[in-house]
N, C-alpha and C positions, 0 to 999 in steps of 0.2 A: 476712815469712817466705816464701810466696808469690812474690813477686818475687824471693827470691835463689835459690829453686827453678828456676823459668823463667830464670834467667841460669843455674846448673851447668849445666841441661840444656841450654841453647842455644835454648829456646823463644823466636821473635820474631816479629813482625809478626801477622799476623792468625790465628794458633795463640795468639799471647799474649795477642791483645784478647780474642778468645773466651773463655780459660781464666782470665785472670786479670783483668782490668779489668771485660769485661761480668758473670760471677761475683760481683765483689766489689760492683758496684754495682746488682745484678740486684734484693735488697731493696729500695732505695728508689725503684728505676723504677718498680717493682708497685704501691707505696704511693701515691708522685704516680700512676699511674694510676686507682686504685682511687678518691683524693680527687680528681683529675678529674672522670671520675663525677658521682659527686654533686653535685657545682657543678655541671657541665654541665647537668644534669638540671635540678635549682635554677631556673639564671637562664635556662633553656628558658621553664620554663612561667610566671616570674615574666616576663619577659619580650611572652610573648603575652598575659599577663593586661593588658597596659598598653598594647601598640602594636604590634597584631598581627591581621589581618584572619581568622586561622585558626589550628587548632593547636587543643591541648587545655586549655591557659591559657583559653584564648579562648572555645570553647565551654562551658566551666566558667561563668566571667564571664556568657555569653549567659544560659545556664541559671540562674542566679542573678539576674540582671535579671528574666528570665519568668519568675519566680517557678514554673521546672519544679524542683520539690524534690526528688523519688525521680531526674531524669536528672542533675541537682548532682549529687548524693550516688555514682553510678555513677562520674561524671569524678575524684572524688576516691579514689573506691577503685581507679582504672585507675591514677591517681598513684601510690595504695599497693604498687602490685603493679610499678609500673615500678621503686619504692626498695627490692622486693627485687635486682634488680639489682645491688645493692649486694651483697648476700648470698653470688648467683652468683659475684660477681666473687672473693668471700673466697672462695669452695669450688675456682676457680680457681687462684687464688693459695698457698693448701697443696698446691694439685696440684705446682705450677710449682718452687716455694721447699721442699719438702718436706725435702729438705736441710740449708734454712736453720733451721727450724726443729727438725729433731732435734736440730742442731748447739747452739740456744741454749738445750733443753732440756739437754742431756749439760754443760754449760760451770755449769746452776746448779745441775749433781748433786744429789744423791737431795733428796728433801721432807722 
C-alpha cells in the first residue's frame, strides 16, 4: 500500500528509502539491535572468563580463584547492572518505534 503511495506521488530514490523501505524495516533493525546486545555482552564476558588476560570476565574468575568473596560478588552485580542495558535499550526503542507501536495497538482494537 505504501509502495503504490510513493509511485502516485512520484516519491523515488532516497525520499523513498527514508519513508518507505527504512520505515518499514525500522522494527526489526531495533530488535536485531537490541538481541545484539545481549549476545554481545554474553560472549564478552564469557569470553574473558576463558582466554582473556583482562576485562571483567576475567577479574570476576581472578576473584573467584582468591577466594575474594564480597569483590566476586561486586563483579557480578557490575554484570547486573550492565544487563540493564538491555532495559535502556527497550526505553529507547519505544522512544524510536513509538509509532510502531501505537500502530499494533490500534490494529488489535479495543481489549
Amino acid at each position: 500500500m505504501l509502495e503504490d503511495t510513493c509511485r502516485v506521488y512520484g516519491i523515488a530514490g532516497l525520499a523513498r528509502l527514508r519513508h518507505l523501505v527504512l520505515r518499514a524495516a525500522s522494527p526489526q533493525i531495533v530488535t536485531g539491535m537490541r538481541h545484539a546486545l545481549s549476545i554481545g555482552i554474553i560472549l564478552m564476558v564469557i569470553s574473558e572468563m576463558f582466554a582473556a588476560s583482562s576485562g571483567l570476565g576475567f577479574t570476576i574468575i581472578q576473584f573467584q580463584r582468591g577466594f575474594a568473596i564480597p569483590e566476586m560478588w561486586s563483579g557480578i552485580l557490575l554484570l547486573g547492572l550492565l544487563g540493564a542495558l538491555s532495559l535502556l535499550f527497550r526505553v529507547f526503542e519505544h522512544q524510536v518505534l513509538s509509532w510502531y507501536h501505537g500502530l499494533r495497538r490500534a490494529q488489535r482494537g479495543p481489549a
